[in-house]
C-alpha positions in Angstrom: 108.0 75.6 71.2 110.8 75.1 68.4 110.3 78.3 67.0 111.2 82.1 67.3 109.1 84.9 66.4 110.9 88.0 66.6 111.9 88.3 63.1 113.7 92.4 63.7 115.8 91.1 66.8 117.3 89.0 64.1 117.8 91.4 61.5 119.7 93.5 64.1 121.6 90.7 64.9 122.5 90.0 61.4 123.7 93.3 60.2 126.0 93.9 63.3 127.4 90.9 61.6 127.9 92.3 58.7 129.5 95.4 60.5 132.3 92.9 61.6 132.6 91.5 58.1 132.6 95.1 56.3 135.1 96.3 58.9 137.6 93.7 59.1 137.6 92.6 55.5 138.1 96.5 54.3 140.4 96.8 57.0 142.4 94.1 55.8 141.9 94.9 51.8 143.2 98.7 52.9 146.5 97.0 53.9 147.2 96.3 50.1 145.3 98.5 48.2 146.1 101.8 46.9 143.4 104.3 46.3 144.0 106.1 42.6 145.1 109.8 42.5 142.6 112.1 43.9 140.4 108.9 45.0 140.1 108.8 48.7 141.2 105.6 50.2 139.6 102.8 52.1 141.9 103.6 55.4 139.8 107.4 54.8 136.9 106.0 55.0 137.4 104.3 57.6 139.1 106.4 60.5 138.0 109.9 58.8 134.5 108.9 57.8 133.2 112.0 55.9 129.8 113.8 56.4 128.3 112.2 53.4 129.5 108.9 53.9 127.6 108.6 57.4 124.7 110.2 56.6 124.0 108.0 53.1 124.8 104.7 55.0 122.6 105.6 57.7 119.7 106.1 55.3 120.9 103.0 53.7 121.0 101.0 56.8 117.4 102.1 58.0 116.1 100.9 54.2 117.9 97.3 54.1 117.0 96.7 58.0 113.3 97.3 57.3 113.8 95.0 53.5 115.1 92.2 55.9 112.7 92.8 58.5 109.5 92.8 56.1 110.6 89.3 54.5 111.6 87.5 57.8 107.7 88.6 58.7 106.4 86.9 55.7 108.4 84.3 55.9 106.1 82.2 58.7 103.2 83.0 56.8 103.8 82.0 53.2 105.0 79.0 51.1 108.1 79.0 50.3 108.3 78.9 46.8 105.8 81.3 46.7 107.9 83.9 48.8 110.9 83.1 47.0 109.6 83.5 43.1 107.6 86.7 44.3 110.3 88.5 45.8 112.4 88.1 42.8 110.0 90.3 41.0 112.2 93.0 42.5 114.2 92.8 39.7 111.3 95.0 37.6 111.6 97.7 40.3 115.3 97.8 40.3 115.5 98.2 36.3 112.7 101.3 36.7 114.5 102.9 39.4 118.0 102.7 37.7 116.9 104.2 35.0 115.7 106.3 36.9 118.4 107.4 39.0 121.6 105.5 37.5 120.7 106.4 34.0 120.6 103.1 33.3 120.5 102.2 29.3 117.4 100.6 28.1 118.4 98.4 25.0 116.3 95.6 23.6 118.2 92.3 25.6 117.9 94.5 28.8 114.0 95.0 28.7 113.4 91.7 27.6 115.5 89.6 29.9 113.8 91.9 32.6 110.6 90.8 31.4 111.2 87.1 30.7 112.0 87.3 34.5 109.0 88.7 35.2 106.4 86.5 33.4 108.5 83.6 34.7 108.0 84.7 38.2 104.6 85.6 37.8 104.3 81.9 35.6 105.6 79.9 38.8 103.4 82.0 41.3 100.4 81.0 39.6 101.2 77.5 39.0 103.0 76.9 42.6 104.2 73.5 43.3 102.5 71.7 45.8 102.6 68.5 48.4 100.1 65.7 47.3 97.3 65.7 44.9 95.6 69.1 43.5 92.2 69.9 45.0 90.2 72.3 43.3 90.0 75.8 45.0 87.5 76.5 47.8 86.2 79.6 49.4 88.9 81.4 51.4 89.7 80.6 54.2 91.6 82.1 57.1 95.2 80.8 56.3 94.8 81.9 53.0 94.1 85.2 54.0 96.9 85.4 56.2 99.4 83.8 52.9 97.9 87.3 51.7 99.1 89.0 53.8 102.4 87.4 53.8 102.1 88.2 49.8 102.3 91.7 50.7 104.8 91.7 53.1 107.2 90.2 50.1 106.4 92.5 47.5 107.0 95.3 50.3 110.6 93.8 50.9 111.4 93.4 46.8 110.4 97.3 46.4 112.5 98.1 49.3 115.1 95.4 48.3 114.9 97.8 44.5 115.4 101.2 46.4 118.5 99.5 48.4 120.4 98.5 45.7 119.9 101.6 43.6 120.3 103.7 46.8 123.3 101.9 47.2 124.8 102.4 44.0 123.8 105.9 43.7 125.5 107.0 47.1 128.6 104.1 46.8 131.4 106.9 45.7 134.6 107.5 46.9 135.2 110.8 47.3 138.4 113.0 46.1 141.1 112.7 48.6 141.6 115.7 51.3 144.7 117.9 50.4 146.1 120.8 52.3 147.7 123.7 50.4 151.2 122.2 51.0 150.7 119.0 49.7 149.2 120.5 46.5 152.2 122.5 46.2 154.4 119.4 46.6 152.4 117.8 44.0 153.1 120.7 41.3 156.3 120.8 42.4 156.7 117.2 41.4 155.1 117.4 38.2 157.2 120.1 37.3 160.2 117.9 38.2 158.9 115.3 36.0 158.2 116.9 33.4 162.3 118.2 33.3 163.1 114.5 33.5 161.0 113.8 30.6 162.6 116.7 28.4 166.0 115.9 29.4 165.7 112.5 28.5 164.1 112.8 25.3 167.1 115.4 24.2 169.3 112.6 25.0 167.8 109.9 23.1 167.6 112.0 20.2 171.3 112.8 20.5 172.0 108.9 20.6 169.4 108.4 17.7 167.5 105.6 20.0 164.1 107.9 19.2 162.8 107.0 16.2 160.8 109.0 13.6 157.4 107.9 14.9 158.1 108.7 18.6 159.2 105.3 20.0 162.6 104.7 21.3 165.1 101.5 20.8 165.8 100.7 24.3 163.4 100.6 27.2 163.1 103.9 27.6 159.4 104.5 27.5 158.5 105.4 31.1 156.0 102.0 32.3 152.1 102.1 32.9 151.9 102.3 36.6 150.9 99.1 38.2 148.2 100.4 40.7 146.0 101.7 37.2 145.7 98.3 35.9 142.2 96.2 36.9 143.6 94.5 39.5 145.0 97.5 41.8 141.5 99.6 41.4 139.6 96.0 42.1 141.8 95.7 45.1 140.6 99.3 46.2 137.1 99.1 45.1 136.5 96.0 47.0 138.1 97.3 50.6 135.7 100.7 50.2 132.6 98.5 49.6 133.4 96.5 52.8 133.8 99.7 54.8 130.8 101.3 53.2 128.8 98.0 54.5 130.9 98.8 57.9 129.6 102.2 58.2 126.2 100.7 57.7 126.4 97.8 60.2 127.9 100.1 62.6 124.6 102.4 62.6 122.5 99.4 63.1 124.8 98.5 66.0 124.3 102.2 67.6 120.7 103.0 67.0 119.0 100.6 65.2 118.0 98.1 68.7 115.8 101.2 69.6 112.6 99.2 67.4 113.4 96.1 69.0 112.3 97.9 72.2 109.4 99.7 70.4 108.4 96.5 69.4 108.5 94.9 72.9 106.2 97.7 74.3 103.8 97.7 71.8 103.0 94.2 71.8 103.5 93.8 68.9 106.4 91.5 68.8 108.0 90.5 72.3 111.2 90.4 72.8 112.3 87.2 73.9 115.5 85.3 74.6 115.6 82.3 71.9 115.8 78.7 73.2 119.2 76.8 73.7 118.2 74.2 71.2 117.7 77.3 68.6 120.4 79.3 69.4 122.9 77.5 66.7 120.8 78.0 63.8 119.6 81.1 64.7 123.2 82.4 64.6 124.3 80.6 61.7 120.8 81.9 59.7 122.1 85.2 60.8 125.5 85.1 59.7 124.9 83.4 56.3 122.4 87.4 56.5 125.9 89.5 57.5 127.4 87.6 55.0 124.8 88.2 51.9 124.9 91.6 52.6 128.4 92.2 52.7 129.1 90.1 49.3 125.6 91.9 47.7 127.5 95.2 48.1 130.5 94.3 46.8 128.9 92.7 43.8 126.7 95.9 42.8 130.6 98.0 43.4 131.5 95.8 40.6 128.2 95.4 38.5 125.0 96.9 38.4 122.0 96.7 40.5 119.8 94.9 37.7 122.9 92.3 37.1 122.9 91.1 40.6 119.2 90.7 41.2 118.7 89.1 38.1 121.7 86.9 39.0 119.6 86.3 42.7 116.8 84.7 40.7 119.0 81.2 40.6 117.7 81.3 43.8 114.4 79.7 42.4 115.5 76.7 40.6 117.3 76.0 43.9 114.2 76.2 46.1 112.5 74.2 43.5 114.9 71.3 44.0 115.1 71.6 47.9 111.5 71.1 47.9 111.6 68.3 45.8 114.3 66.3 47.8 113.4 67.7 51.4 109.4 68.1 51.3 107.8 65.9 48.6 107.0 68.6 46.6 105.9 68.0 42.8 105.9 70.8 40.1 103.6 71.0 36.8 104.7 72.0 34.0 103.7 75.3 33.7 106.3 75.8 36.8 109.1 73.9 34.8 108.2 76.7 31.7 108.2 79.8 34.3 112.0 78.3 36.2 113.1 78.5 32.1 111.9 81.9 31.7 113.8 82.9 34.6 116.8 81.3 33.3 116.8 82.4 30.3 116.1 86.5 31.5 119.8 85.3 33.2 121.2 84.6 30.9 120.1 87.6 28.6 121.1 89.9 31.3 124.5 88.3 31.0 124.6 88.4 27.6 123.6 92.5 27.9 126.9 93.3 29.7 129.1 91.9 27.3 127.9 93.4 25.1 127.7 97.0 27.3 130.2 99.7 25.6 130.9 97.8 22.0 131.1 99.9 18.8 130.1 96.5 16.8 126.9 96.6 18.5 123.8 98.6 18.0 123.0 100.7 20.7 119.4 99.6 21.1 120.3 96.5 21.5 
């Protein structure tokens, strides 16, 4: 009683949440964004999905629903700090797999803020904090076996988490809008107007003498960067494409991904059951807080970069560190306070790594 053990019946839950985030937040975003020329627009992608499109976020939405499922699994069976610090060691498979497959750079703040996150997790896992005074360790026993297990199930999840993002990144691409011959000959006809316009108006400012020597004219005269190529318009579009792409994904969970929750039922191995009243309200609100990190996690990597965001996620353990405190007595040595600043200071580096992404001032290895 006052628990619920069918850990993939809330995933599924979850991500058609998400569906309804991705598709009415892109929806919405579609209203005011304008796709750059030759980008395919969020409205596209989401009433003439191409074949690529479905079949990535498909993949993508069997990947993240088995992530989710693996960590809600080990959730029951290990402490929580130690789940939480362990599956931020995903951020070590998402820098190998984006170099990998996003040809990500390796510079010197890069690698080592990768590894400072590391040895901080791996500093706090083997210094966990704790409730009440430190005994000194005994033969295993079976609910340290079964923490094991739950040990496993995370590291599962953070490689999985890793092949998500990456995945995610990798397959996250507009692609170049559809045009029928007649628009494409609408389009050079256009140009080809333009570029009379142009001529004609140049002969007559150097009739008037408002041209000067170096190419500039007098008056405003100069045609105007258009507004939908500044940062804002292409944010506007990136973010409404992201939300549909997470959609697309929540929409293949909604249509074929409930087939393992019956799998599961038959097999015994976890039953399908109807959740208690008195659970029901968190239950929900633990799944949409899911949709909701899954819908914002997309949209952050469209912006970023995988490694960014999950080395961004790891503020997640200085926050566990002071829940447990406050809410469950629990004290930290100081090897754990040494491993949280570790973490924060990989952060930071990370941080530090993107400004510095793209400047001639800098080296390039670092």
């Amino acid at each position: 009683p006052g628990q619920y053990n069918n850990p993939y019946a809330l995933v599924w839950v979850a991500h058609n949440i998400s569906m309804v985030i991705g598709f009415t937040f892109g929806g919405l975003l579609a209203c005011f964004a304008k796709a750059p020329r030759g980008a395919e627009s969020a409205c596209d992608m989401l009433f003439r999905p191409r074949r690529k499109m479905l079949w990535s976020t498909l993949l993508l939405s069997v990947v993240v629903n088995l992530q989710v499922w693996t960590w809600f699994i080990s959730l029951p069976i290990t402490d929580t700090m130690v789940n939480t610090v362990i599956y931020q060691s995903c951020c070590v498979w998402v820098f190998l797999i984006s170099v990998i497959f996003l040809k990500e750079r390796v510079t010197f703040i890069k690698v080592s803020s990768t590894l400072l996150t590391f040895i901080g997790v791996a500093t706090i896992s083997s210094f966990p904090c704790v409730s009440g005074p430190v005994t000194p360790p005994g033969p295993p026993t079976s609910e340290e076996t079964q923490h094991l297990l739950g040990d496993v199930f995370v590291i599962v999840s953070a490689i999985l988490y890793a092949v998500y993002e990456v995945l995610f990144k990798l397959f996250f691409e507009p692609a170049p809008a559809a045009s029928s011959e007649e628009e494409s000959r609408d389009e050079a006809e256009q140009s080809e107007v333009e570029e009379s316009e142009e001529e004609e108006r140049f002969r007559r400012n150097m009739a008037t003498g408002e041209l000067r020597r170096d190419g500039s004219s007098g008056g405003d005269v100069v045609p105007r960067v258009d507004a939908h190529s500044t940062p804002q318009g292409s944010g506007t579009h990136l973010a409404a494409t992201s939300f549909v792409f997470v959609g697309w994904l929540g929409f293949w969970n909604f249509i074929l991904l409930w087939i393992p929750i019956v799998a599961l039922h038959y097999s015994g191995f976890t039953v399908f059951e109807i959740p208690e009243e008195s659970l029901r309200p968190m239950l929900l609100l633990d799944c949409a807080l899911q949709g909701t990190y899954t819908a914002s996690l997309a949209v952050a990597i469209c912006f970023s970069s995988p490694l960014f965001v999950t080395i961004g996620t790891v503020l997640a353990i200085p926050a566990s560190v002071m829940v447990d405190a406050l809410c469950n007595g629990i004290s930290c040595s100081a090897a754990s306070g040494v491993g949280t600043g570790l973490v924060v200071t990989g952060f930071l580096g990370i941080n530090i790594a993107a400004l510095l992404e793209g400047r001639r001032d800098v080296p390039s290895w670092l």
